[in-house]
C-alpha positions as CSV (number, residue, x, y, z in Angstrom):
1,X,-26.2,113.0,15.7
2,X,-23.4,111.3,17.1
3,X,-24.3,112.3,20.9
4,X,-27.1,110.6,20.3
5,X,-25.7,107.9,19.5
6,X,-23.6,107.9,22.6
7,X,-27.1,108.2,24.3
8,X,-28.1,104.8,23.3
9,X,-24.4,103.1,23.7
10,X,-24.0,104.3,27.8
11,X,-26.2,102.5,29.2
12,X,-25.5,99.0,27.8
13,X,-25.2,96.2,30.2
14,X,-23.1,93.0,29.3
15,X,-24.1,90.0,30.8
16,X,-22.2,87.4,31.2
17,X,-23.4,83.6,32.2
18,X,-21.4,82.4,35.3
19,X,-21.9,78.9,36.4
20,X,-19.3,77.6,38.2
21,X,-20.7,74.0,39.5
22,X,-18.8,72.0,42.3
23,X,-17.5,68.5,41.1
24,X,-17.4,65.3,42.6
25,X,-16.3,62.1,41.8
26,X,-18.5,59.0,42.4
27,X,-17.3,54.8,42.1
28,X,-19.6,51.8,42.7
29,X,-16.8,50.0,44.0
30,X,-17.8,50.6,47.9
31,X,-20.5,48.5,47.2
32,X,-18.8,45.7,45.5
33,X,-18.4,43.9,48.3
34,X,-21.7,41.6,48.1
35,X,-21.9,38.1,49.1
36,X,-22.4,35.9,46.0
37,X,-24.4,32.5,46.3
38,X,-24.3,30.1,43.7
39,X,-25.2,26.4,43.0
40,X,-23.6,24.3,40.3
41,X,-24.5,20.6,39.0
42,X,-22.2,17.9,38.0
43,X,-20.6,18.4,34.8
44,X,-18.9,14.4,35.0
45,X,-19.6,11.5,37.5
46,X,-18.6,8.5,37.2
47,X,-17.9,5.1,39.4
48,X,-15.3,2.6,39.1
49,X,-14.9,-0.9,39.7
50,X,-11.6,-3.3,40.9
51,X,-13.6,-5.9,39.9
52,X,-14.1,-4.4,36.6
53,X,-11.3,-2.8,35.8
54,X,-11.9,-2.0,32.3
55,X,-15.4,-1.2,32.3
56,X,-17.0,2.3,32.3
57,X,-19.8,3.3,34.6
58,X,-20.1,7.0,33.9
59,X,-23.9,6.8,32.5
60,X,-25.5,4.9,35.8
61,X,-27.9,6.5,37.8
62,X,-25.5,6.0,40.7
63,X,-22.1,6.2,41.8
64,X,-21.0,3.9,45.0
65,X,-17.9,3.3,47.1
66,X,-16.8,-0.1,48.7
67,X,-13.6,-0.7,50.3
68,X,-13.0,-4.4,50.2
69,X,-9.6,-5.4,48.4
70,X,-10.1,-6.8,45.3
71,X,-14.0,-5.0,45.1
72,X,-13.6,-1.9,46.1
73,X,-15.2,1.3,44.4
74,X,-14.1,4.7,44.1
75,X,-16.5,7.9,42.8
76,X,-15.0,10.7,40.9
77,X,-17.3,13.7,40.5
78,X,-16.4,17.1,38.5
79,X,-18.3,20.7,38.2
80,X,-18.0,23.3,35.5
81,X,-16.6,26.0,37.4
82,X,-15.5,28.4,34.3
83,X,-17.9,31.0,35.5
84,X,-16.6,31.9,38.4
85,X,-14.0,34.4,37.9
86,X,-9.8,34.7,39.3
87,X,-9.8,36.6,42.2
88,X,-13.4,35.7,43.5
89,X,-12.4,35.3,47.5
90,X,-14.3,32.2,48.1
91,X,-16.3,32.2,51.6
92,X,-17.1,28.8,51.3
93,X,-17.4,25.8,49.3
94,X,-19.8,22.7,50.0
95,X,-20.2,19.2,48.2
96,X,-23.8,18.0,48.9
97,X,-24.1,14.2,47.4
98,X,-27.6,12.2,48.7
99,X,-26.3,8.7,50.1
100,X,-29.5,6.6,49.4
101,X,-28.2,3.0,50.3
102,X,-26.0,3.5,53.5
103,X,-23.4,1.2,54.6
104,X,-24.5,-1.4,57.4
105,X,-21.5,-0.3,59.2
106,X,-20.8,3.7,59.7
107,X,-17.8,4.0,57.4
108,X,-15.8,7.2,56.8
109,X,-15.5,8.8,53.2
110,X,-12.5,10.6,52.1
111,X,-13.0,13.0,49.5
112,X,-9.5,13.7,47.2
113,X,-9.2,16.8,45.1
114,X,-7.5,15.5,41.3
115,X,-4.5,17.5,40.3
116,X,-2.6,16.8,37.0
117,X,-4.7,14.5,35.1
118,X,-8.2,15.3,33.6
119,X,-10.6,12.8,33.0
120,X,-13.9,12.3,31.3
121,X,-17.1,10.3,33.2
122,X,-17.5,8.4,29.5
123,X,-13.9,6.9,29.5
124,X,-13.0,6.3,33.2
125,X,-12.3,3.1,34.5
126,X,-10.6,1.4,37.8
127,X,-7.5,1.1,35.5
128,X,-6.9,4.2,34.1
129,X,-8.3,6.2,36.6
130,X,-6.6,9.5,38.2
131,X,-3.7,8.5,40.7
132,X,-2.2,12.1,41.1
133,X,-4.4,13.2,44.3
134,X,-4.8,15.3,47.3
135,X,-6.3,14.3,50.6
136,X,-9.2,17.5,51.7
137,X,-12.0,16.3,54.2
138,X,-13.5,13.2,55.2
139,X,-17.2,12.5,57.0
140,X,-18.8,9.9,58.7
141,X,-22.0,8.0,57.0
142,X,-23.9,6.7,59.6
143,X,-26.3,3.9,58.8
144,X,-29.1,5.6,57.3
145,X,-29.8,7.3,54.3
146,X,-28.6,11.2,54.3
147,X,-26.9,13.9,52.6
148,X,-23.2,13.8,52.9
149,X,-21.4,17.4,52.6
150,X,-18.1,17.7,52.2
151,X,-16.3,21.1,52.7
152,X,-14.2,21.6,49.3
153,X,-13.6,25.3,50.6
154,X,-9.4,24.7,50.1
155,X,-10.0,23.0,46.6
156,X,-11.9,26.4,45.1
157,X,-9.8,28.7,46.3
158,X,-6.8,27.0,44.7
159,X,-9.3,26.6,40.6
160,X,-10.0,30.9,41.0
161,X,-6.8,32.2,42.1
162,X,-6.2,35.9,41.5
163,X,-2.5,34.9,40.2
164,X,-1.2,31.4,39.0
165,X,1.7,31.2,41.4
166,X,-1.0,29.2,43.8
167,X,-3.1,28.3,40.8
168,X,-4.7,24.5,40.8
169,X,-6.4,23.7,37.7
170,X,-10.0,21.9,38.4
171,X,-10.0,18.2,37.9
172,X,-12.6,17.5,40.3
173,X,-12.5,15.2,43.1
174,X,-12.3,11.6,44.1
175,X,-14.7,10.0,46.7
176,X,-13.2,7.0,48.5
177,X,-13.3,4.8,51.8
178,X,-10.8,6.6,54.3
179,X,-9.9,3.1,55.2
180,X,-9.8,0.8,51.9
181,X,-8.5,-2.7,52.1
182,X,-9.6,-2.7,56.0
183,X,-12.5,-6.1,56.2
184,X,-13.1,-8.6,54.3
185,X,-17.1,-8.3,53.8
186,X,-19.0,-6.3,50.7
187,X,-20.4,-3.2,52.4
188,X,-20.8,-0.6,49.9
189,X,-22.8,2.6,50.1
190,X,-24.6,4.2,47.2
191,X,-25.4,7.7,45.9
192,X,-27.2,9.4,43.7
193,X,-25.4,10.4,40.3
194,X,-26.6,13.2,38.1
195,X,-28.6,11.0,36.0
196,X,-30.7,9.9,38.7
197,X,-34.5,10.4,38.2
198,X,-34.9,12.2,41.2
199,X,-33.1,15.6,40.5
200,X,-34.0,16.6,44.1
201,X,-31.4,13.9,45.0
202,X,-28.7,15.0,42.4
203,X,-25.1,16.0,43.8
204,X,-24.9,19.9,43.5
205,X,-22.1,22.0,44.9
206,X,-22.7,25.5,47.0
207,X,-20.8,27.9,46.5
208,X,-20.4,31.2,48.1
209,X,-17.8,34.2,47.1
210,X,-17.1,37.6,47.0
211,X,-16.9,38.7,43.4
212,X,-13.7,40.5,42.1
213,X,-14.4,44.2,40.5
214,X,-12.7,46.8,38.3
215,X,-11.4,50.2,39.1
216,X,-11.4,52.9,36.7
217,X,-9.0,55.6,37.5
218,X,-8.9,58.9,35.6
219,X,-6.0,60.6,35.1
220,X,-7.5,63.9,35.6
221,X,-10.9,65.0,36.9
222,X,-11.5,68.3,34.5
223,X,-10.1,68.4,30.8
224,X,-11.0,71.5,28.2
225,X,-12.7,70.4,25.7
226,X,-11.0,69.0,22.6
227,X,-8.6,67.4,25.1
228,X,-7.7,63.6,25.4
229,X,-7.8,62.1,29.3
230,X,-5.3,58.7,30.0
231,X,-7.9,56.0,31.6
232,X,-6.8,53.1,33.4
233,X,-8.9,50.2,34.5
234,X,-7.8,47.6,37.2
235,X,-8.6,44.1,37.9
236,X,-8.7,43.4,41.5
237,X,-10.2,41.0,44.3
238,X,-13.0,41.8,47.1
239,X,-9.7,43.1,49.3
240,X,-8.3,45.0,46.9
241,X,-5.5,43.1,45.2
242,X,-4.6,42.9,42.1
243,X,-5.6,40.4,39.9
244,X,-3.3,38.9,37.3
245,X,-4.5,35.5,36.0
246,X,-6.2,35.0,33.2
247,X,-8.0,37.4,30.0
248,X,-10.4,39.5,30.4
249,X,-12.3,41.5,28.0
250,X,-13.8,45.3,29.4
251,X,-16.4,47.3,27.9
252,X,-16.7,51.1,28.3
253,X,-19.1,53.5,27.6
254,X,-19.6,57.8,28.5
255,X,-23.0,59.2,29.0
256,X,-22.0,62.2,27.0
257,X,-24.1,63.6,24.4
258,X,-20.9,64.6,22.3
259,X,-21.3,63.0,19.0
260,X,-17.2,63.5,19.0
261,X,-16.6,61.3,22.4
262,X,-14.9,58.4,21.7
263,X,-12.0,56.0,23.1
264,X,-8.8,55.3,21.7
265,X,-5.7,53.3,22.8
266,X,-3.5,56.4,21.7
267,X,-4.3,59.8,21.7
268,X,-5.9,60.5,18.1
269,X,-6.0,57.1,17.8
270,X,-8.9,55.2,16.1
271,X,-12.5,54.6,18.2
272,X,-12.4,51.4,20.3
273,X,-15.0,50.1,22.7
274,X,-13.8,47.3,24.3
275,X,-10.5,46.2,25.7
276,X,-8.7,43.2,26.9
277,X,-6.5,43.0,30.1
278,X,-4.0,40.1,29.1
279,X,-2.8,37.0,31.3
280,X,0.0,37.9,34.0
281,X,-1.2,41.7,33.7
282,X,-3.4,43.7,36.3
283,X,-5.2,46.5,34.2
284,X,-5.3,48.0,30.8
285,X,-4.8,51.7,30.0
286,X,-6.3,54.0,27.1
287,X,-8.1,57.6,26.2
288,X,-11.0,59.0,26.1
289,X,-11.8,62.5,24.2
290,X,-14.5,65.1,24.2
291,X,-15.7,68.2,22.9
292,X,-18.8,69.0,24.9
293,X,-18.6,70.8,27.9
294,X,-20.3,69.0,30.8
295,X,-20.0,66.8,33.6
296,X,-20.1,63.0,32.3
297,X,-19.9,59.8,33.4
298,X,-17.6,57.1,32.3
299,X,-18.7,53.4,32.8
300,X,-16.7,50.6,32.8
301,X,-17.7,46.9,32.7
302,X,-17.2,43.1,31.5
303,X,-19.8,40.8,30.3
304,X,-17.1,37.5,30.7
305,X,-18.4,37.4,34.2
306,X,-22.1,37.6,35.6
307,X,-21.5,38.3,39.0
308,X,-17.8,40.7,38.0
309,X,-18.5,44.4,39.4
310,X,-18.2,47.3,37.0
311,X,-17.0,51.1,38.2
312,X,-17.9,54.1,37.1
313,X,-16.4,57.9,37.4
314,X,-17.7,61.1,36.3
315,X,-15.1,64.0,34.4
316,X,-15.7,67.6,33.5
317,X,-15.3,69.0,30.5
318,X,-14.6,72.5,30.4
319,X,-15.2,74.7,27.7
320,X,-12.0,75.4,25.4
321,X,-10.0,78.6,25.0
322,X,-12.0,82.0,24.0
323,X,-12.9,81.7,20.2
324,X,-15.9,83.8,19.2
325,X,-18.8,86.2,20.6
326,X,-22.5,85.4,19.7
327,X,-25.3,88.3,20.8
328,X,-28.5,87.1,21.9
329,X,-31.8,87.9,20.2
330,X,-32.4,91.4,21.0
331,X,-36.4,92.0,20.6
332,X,-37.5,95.2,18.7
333,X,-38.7,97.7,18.7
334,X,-36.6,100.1,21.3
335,X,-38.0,103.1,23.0
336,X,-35.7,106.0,22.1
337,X,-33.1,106.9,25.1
338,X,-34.2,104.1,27.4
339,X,-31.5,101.8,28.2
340,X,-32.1,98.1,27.5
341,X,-29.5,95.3,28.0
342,X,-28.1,93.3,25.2
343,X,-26.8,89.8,26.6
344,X,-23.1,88.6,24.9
345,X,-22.0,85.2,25.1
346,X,-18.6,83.9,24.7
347,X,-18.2,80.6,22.7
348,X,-14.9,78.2,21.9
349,X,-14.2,76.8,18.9
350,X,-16.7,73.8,20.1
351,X,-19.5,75.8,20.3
352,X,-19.5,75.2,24.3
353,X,-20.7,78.8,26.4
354,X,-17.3,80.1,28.0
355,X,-18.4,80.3,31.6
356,X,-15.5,80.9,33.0
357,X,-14.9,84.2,30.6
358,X,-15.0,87.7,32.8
359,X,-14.7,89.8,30.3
């Protein structure tokens, strides 16, 4: 009785599942470098009057300059430009105004960009007016009707600074005969505001940028399962550089099918989703844990910014040390003395197949 039990024991076979797969990591950020277009609209506009001086003109569909002393008018004109994120490397940077009533005289405009003192299109007049400016560009009018464009490339660079050392907040700018006082004759020239009827004829600004993006870094590329990973995410600019000014919140996510994934700031920490990278620092660092055994990707992302560029990264988990051995169905009935194979599989405590287990 016992050899015959021997008989059915020899030929066994234990099979075991091997499958070792290459890895490879993967990040969007070679493609982050895309050429952003966008157009704002005035947020303020506003003319003022010498011969006014306390009277506000920030509702008319217009907004004029005049350089006779004594009569002379000044524009101001400001964009909401909070959606365009630090770091952004700005390509260029255009201010398109329609002149509808041109001088009679070609004249040459000045535009000013505003620092230090903010300013509202309801409330601004010739006497309390912004005095703190800097001289930009300058163009020539002509005698007919036209756009004017003023390149205000140096003035955007300075409002979305990766860093506040070279920081400018954005008051807007100031519009303004290059050579007020000089004549003695009214010769003003006139341009559309934003609450003129023709919206065609509206100033708009053009804007044109490379957005910043985020870099997820993984501490390692393979963890066993049951393991925590360190993550860090950076903040930096088309070129690479690190950007420091400002908050900004990051979302993260893993395409595992682990219902035990989560993030954390701390090992064993509680679950988090979302992070902040504070003012005056560069990234933000936390942990991610898993208990499936896979390859999955981890996705990283902020919704402050339309045009910001996410990253993503892919880990492998590998199954944890050797805990248990499972048999697999073994179908019935068995022909007495003919060998048939019995598959064993090794498990970890996670339930995960121990590929890598030889036997």
């Amino acid at each position: 009785m016992n050899a015959m039990k021997l008989s059915y024991c020899l030929p066994l076979v234990l099979i075991l599942f091997l499958s070792l797969s290459s890895f490879q990591i993967t990040n969007n950020v070679a493609s982050a470098k895309t050429l952003v277009t966008r157009v704002f609209y005035p947020s303020h506009d506003a003319v003022v009057y010498e011969g006014d001086p306390e009277r506000n003109f920030g509702s008319h569909a217009e907004i004029g300059i005049n350089y006779r002393i004594g009569f002379r008018d000044r524009s101001f004109i400001m964009f909401d430009l909070t959606t365009l994120p630090p770091g952004s490397t700005i390509v260029s940077a255009t201010l398109n105004l329609y002149m509808y009533d041109a001088p009679n005289s070609s004249r040459t405009i000045a535009c000013y960009e505003i620092v230090e003192e903010p300013w509202n299109e309801l409330s601004i007049t010739w006497n309390n007016q912004p005095l703190t400016t800097v001289f930009l560009t300058s163009v020539i009018t002509g005698t007919r009707p036209k756009k004017l464009s003023f390149d205000v490339k140096e003035s955007l660079v300075k409002f979305t600074c990766k860093d506040e050392m070279d920081y400018m907040p954005n008051y807007g700018w100031m519009l303004k005969d290059i050579n007020e006082t000089i004549g003695d004759k009214d010769d003003p020239l006139w341009i559309c505001s934003k609450e003129h009827p023709d919206q065609d004829k509206r100033p708009y600004l053009e804007v044109k940028f490379y957005p910043p993006h985020l870099e997820l870094n993984i501490e390692e590329s393979s963890i066993e399962a049951g393991n925590w990973v360190r993550i860090t995410v950076h903040r930096k600019t088309s070129s690479n550089e690190p950007i420091t000014r400002g908050r900004l919140k990051i979302k993260f996510s893993s395409n595992s099918t682990s219902t035990s994934k989560k993030f954390s700031i701390t090992p064993g920490g509680s679950e988090i989703t979302e992070l902040v990278i504070p003012n005056e620092e560069s990234s933000v660092t936390f942990y991610y844990y898993d208990e499936k055994a896979g390859t999955w990707k981890i996705s990283v992302w902020t919704d402050d910014y339309v045009d910001y560029m996410g990253d993503a990264k892919v880990i492998k988990v590998r199954p944890g040390p050797l805990y248990s051995f499972g048999f697999e169905h073994i179908s019935s009935p068995k022909i007495m003395a003919a060998p048939f194979a019995i598959t064993i599989i090794a498990y970890d405590i996670y339930g995960n197949v121990k590929t890598d287990y030889t036997g």
